[in-house]
C-alpha positions in Angstrom: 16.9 11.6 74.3 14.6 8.3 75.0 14.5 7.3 71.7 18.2 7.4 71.8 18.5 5.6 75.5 15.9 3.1 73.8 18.2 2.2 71.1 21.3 1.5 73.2 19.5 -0.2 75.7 18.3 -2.7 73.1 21.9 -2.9 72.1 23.5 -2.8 75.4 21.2 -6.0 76.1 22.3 -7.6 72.9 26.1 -7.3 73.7 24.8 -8.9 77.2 26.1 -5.6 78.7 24.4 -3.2 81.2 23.1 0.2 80.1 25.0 2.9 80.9 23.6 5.5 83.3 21.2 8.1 81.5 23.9 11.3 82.2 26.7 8.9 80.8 27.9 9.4 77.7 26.9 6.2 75.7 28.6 5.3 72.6 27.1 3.3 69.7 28.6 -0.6 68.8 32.4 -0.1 67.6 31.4 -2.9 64.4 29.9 -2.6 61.5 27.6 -5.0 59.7 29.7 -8.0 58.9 29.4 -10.1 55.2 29.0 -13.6 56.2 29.7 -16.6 53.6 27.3 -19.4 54.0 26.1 -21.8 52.1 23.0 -20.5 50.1 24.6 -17.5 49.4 26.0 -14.1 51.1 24.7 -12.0 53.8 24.7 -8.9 56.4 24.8 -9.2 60.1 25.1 -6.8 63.0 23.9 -3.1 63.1 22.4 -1.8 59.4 21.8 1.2 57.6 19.7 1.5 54.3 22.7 2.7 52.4 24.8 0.1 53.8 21.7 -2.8 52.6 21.3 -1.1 49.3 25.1 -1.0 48.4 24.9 -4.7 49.7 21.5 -5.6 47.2 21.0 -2.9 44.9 18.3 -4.9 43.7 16.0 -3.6 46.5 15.8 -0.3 45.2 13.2 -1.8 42.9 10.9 -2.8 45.9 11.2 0.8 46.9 10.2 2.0 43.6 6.9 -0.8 43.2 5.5 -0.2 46.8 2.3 2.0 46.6 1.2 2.8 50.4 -2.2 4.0 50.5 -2.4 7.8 50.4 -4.9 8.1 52.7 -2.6 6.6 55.6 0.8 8.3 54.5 -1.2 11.5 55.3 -3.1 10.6 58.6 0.7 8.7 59.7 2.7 12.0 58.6 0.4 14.0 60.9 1.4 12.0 63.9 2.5 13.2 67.6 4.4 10.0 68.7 8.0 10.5 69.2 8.4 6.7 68.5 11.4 3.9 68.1 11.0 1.1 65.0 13.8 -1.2 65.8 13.9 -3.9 62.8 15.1 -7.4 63.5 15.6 -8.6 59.7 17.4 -11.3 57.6 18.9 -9.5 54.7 18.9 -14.1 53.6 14.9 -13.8 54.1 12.8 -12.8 50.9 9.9 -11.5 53.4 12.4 -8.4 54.7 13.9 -8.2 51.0 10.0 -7.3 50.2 8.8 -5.3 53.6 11.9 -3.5 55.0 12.1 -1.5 51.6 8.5 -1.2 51.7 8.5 0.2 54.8 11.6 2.5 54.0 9.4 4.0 51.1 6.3 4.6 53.8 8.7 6.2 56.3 10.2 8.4 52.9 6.6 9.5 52.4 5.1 10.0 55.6 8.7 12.2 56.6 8.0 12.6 60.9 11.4 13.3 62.1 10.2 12.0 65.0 9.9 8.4 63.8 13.3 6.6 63.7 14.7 3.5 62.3 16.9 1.4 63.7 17.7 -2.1 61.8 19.5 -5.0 63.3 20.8 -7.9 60.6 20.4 -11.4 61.6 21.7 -14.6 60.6 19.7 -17.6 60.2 19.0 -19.1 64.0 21.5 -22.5 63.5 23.7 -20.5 61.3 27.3 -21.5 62.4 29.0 -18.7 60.8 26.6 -16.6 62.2 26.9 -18.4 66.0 30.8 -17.7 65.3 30.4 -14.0 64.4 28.1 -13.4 67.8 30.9 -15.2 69.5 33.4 -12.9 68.2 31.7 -9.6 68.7 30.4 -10.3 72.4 27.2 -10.6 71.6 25.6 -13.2 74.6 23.3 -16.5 72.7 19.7 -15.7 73.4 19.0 -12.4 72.5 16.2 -13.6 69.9 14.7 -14.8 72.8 15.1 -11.9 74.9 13.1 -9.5 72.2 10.9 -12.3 71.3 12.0 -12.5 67.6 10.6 -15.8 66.0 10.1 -14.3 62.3 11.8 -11.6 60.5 11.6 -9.0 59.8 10.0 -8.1 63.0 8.9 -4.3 63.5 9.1 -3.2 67.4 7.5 0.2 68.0 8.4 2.0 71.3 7.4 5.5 72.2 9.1 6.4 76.1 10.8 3.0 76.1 7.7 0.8 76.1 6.8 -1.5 73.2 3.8 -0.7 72.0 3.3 -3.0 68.7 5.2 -4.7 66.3 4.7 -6.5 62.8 5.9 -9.8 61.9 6.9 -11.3 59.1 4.2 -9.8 57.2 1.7 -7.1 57.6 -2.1 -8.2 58.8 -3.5 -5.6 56.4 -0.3 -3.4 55.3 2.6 -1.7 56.3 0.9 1.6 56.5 -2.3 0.4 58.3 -0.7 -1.7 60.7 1.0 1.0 61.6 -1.6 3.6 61.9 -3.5 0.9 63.7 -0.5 0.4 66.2 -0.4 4.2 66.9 -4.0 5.0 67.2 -4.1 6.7 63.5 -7.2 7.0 61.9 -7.1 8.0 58.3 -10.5 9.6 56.1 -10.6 8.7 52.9 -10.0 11.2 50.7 -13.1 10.8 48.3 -14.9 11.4 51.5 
């Protein structure tokens, strides 16, 4: 139930509209990611699901396929207790989420916590004006970057009860996997040890 209050909250605050009441009933965004035509090329912006990114860019599938998360941490992650929220603010236009939103979709495959959920959001680029015309359209209020302190994508935000507690931006400090565990408290042994 947080995690689900979590996610419209965040976007609730993006369509600059206040959250409904916890006993409410609250539906998602009535849009869908939108194809925008720029200049260097096609791309997704709004709400986004893996299928929908994959149908978009097959291509990624191959990302998927490459990434080789340590073992060690897919096990220690997969035995986690944190009922957490990782809300992805991604380009689908940026070659850093092209490489680590798959990757990350193949760590989340392997460690399988139904507890963990994903939640993407597609962005444009920041002086985009299809992009500014699209926001426009749907109701979605100029700032919200600013508002979730987004200054790279892809940005991972981890919330367990609502609070941030972590992100990764851009790129991992040491990977995917042990940022992660090292967000959560997750220690991993070795297993020649």
């Amino acid at each position: 139930m947080i995690r689900a209050l979590s996610v419209l909250v965040l976007l609730a605050l993006m369509m600059n509209a206040a959250p409904a009441p916890a006993d409410e009933a609250v539906s998602p965004p009535a849009f869908e990611p939108a194809r925008l035509e720029a200049e260097k090329g096609p791309y997704l912006i709004g709400p986004l699901t893996r299928d929908g990114w994959l149908a978009f860019e097959p291509d990624l599938a191959a990302e998927i396929a490459e990434y080789e998360p340590s073992p060690d941490l897919v096990k220690a992650l997969a035995y986690t207790k944190h009922d957490v929220t990782v809300t992805c603010v991604l380009g689908t236009w940026c070659s850093d989420s092209r490489r680590e939103v798959p990757r990350f979709w193949k760590l989340l495959d392997l460690m399988d916590v139904p507890d963990l959920e994903l939640v993407m959001i597609a962005v444009g680029r920041t002086d985009a004006p299809e992009a500014v015309l699209w926001l426009e359209e749907n109701g979605i209020a100029p700032g919200y970057r600013e508002r979730f302190d987004i200054e790279l994508v892809p940005t991972f935000i981890v919330t367990e009860n609502g609070e941030e507690i972590g992100r990764i931006v851009e790129t991992p400090e040491i990977s995917l996997e042990a940022d992660l565990a090292a967000i959560l408290g997750v220690s991993a042994t070795p297993a020649w040890h």
